[in-house]
C-alpha positions in Angstrom: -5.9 -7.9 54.8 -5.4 -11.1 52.6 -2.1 -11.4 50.4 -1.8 -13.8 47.6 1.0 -15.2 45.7 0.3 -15.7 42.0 3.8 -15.9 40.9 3.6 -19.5 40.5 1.0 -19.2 38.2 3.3 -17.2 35.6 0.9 -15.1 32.9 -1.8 -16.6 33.6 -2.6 -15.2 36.8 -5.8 -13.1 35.3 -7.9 -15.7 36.0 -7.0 -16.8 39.7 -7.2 -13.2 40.5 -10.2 -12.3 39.6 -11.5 -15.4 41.2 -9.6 -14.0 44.3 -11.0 -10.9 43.8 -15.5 -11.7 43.8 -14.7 -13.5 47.1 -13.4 -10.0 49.3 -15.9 -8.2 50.8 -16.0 -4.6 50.9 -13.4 -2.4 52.7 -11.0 -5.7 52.8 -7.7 -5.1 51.3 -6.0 -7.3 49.4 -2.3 -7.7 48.4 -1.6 -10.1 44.8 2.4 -11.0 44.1 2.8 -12.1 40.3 5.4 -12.4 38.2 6.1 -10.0 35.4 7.5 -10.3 31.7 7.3 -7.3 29.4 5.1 -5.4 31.7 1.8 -5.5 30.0 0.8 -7.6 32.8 1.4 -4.8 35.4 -1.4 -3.2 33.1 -3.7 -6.4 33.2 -4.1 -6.1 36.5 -4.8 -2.6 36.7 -7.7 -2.8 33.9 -8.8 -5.9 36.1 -8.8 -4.4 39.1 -10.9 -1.6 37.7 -13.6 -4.0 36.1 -14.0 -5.6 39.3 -14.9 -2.6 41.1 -12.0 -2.3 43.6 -9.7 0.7 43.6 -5.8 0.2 43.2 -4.4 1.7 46.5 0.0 1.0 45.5 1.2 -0.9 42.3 5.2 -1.8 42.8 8.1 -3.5 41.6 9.1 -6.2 44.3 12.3 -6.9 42.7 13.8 -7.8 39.3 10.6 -10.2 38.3 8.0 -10.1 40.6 5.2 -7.4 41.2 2.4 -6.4 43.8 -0.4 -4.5 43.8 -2.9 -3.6 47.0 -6.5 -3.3 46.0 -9.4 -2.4 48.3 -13.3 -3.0 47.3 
């Protein structure tokens, strides 16, 4: 299990993630922190995760700004 903080990276954290996510092999989970705004980031990186192939396993609210999500490939 690998986690990875993305909330420096504001709304652009798309990008870094998906590079994030090629590298995992299969059955690793992975846990991603990121900042949220309006929320349509939340549902960013669900659709990403799905493209990628790896199945969202818990998507929550870490506190007033900040999300994570666990994936596993």
């Amino acid at each position: 299990m690998k986690r990875y903080d993305l909330r420096h990276l504001k709304d652009s954290f798309e990008g870094r993630m998906k590079e994030l996510l090629s590298s995992h092999k299969a059955g690793e989970v992975a846990i991603f922190l990121f900042e949220i705004g309006d929320f349509t980031s939340v549902q960013q990186s669900a659709d990403l995760v799905k493209e990628c192939g790896y199945e969202l396993l818990n998507s929550l609210k870490f506190n007033e700004v900040d999300w994570t999500i666990v994936v596993k490939k």
